[in-house]
C-alpha positions as CSV (number, residue, x, y, z in Angstrom):
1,X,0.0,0.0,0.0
2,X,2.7,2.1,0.7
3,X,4.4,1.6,-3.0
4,X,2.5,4.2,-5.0
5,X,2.8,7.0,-2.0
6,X,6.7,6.5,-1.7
7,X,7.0,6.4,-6.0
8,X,4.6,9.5,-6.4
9,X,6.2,11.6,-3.9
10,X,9.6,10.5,-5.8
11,X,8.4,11.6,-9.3
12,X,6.8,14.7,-8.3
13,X,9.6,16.4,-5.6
14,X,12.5,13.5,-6.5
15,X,12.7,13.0,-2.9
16,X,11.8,10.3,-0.4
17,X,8.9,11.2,1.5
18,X,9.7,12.5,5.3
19,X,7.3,10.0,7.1
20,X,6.1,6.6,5.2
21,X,2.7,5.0,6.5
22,X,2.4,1.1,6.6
23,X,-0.4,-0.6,8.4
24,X,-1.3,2.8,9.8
25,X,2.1,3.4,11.6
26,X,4.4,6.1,10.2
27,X,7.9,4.6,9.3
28,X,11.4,6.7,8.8
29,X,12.7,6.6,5.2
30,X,15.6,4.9,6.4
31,X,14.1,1.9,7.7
32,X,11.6,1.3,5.1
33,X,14.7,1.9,2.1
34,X,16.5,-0.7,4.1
35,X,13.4,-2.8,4.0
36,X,12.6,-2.4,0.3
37,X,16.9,-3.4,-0.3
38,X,16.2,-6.7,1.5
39,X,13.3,-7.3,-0.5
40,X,15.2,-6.6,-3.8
41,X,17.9,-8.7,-2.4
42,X,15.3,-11.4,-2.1
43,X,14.0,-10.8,-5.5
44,X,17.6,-10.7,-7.1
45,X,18.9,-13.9,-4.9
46,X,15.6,-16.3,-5.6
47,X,13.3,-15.0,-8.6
48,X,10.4,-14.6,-6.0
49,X,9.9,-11.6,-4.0
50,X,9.6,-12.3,-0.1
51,X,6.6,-13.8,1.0
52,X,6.6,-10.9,4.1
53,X,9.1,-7.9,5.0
54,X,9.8,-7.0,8.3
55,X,10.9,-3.5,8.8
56,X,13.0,-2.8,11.8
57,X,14.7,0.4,12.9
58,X,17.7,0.8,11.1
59,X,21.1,2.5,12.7
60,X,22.3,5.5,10.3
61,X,26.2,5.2,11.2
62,X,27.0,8.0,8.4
63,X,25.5,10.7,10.5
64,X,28.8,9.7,12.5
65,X,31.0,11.9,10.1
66,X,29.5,14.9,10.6
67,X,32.1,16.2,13.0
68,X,31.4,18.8,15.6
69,X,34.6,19.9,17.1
70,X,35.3,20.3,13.5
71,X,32.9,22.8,12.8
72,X,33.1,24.5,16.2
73,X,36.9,24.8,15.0
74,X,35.8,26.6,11.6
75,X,33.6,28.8,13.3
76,X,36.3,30.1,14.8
77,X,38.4,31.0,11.2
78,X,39.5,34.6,10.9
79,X,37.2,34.7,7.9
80,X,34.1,34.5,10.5
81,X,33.4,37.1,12.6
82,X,34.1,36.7,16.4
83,X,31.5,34.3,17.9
84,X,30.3,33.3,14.7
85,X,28.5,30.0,15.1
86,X,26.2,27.4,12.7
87,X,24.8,25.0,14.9
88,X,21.4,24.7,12.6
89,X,23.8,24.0,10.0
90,X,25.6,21.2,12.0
91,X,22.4,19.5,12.8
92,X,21.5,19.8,8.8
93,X,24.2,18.1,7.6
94,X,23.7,14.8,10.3
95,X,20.1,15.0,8.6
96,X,21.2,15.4,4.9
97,X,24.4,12.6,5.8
98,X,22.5,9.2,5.2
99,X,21.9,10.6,1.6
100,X,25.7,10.6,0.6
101,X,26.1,6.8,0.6
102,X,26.5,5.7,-3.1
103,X,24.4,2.5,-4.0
104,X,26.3,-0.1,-5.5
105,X,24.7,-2.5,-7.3
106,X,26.3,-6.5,-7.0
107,X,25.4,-8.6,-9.5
């Protein structure tokens, strides 16, 4: 049910929607893309999609890269003015981090 909401909202903005409902629960994009991979996965490995999908919460290690002392240490450039600080824009790029994986494809 959730297939044609998710595909819409990725033809009309090109992005994945915020929240995703299934069974009337809301579900983060990043759990139900990691569901939908192990679907595919299935698909790919046996020629029959998965008889049911479980979708867990998934653990987004990229937004461990975003690094804070590092851009506590910029703010503090003589290019910025004296107690210049970005935390919004800190915050932002954890958010926007997950998005920078590249998908590889194994055949």
């Amino acid at each position: 049910d959730s297939l044609p909401a998710v595909l819409r909202s990725l033809n009309e903005r090109q992005e994945v929607p915020a929240g995703i409902a299934v069974d009337g629960l809301e579900v983060a994009p990043a759990d139900y893309l990691a569901a939908a991979a192990r679907a595919l996965r299935a698909l790919l490995e046996s020629g029959e999609p998965p008889g049911s999908l479980r979708i867990v919460p998934t653990v987004c290690r990229s937004e461990e890269q975003v690094d804070q002392q590092a851009a506590e240490s910029g703010w503090r450039s003589v290019m910025l003015p004296p107690g210049f600080a970005a935390p919004n824009l800190v915050e932002l790029a954890r958010l926007g981090a997950w998005t920078l994986k590249p998908a590889v494809l194994c055949a």
